[in-house]
C-alpha positions in Angstrom: 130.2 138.3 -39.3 131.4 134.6 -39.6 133.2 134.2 -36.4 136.2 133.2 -37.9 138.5 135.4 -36.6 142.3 136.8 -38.3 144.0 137.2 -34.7 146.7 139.4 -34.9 149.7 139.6 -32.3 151.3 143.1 -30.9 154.5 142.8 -29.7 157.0 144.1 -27.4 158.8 146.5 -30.1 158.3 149.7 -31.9 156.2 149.3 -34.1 153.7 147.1 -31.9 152.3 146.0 -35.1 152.4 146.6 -38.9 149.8 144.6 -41.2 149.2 144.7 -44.9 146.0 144.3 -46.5 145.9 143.8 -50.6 142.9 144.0 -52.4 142.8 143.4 -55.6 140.4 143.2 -58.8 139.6 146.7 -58.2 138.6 148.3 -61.7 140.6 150.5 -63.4 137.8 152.9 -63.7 137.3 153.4 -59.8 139.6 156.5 -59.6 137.2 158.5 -59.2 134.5 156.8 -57.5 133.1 156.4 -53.4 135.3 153.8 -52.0 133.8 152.0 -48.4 135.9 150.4 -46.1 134.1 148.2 -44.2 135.8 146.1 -40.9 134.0 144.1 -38.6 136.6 143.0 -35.7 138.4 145.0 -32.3 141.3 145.9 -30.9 141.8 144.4 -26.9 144.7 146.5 -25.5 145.2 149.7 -23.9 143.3 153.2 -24.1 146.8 154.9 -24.8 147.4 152.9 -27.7 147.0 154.5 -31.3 146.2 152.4 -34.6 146.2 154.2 -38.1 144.6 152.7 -41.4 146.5 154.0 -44.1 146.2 153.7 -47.8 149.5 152.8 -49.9 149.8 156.0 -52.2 151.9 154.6 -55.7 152.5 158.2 -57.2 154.2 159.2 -54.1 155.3 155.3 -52.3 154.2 156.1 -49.0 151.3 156.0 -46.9 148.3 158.2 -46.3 145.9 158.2 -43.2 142.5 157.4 -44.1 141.1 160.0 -41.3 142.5 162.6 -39.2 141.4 160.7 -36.3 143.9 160.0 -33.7 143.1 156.5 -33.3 140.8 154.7 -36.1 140.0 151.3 -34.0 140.2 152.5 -30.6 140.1 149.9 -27.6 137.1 147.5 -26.8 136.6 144.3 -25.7 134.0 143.4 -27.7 133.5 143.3 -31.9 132.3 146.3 -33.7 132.1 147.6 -37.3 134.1 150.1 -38.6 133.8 152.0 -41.5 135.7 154.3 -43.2 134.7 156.6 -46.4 137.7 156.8 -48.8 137.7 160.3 -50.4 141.0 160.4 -51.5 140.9 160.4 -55.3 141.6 156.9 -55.9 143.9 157.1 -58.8 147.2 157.3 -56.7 146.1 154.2 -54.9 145.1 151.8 -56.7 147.9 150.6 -59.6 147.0 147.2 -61.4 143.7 146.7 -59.5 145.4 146.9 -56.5 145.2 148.8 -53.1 147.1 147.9 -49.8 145.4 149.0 -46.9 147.6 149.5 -43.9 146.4 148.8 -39.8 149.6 150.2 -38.0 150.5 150.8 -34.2 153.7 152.9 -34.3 153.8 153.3 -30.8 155.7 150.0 -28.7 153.5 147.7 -28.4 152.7 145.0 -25.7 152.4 141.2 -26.3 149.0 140.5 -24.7 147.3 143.2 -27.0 145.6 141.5 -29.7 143.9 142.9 -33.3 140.7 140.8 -34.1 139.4 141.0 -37.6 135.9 139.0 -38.8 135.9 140.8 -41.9 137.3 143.2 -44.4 135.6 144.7 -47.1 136.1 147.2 -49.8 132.9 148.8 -51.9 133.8 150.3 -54.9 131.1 152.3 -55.9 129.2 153.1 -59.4 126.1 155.1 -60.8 125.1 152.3 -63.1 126.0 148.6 -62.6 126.8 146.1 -59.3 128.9 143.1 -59.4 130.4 141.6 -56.5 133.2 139.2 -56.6 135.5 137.7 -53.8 139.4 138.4 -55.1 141.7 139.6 -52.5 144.7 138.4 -50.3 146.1 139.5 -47.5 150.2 139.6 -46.4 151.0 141.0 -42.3 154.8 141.6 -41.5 155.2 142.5 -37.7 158.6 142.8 -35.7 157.5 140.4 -33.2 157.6 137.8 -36.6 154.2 136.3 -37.2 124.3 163.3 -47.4 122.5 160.4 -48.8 123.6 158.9 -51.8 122.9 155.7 -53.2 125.1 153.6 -55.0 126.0 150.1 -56.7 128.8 148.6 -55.5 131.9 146.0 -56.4 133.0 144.1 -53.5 136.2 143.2 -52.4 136.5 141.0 -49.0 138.7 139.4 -47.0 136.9 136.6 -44.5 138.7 134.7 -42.5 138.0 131.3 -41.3 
């Protein structure tokens, strides 16, 4: 963690927020390969208060829930790491090299509720090779404005600072 912190605003509307993440680089061979999401950072707000990650489908343009969890960053007031395993066949989404990974609350939201992120990072796994490399950005729109296995991995991360 670099303590450098993305802060992110709720606000007062439905939805309370609506971020997108882009990674890019990602090879066109990862379609069918173990994807890790990995994000170090909390959510300060209220119990009752549901945030989705969702992955940007291409084939289909809509969105997809990572888990079937209700809530994927639930509330705390201090840091913690989240990870998430992304099983979903990659091929529908990833187009280009690129994924968009979604953090939504669709719920109204509250202005003193705050998403913290210290890191986001994407593994794309591989049987044979590793390679990491830093090539990602990240856009936010918001109504308020502002077994075991073992394997090599390509990086993708987004630190902020």
């Amino acid at each position: 963690m670099n303590d450098k912190l993305l802060i992110l605003d709720e606000c007062n509307n439905t939805p309370g927020f609506d971020y997108d993440f882009y990674f890019e680089g990602i090879p066109d061979s990862s379609a069918n390969v173990m994807m890790i999401l990995t994000i170090n950072g909390n959510y300060g707000g209220s119990d009752d208060h549901v945030k989705k990650l969702q992955l940007f489908n291409y084939d289909t343009t809509s969105y997809v829930n990572i888990t079937a969890k209700t809530d994927d960053m639930p509330n705390t007031t201090i840091q913690r790491r989240y990870q998430f395993n992304l099983d979903l066949g990659a091929a529908n989404y990833v187009d280009n090299g690129q994924m968009i990974v979604k953090i939504v609350h669709n719920s109204a939201g509250n202005d003193g509720h705050l998403l913290r992120i210290d890191l986001m990072e994407l593994e794309v796994g591989s049987s044979s090779s590793s390679s990491t490399s830093s090539s990602s950005s990240s856009t936010s729109s918001s109504s308020s404005s502002s077994s075991s296995q073992s394997f090599s991995s390509s990086s993708r991360s987004l630190g902020f600072g």
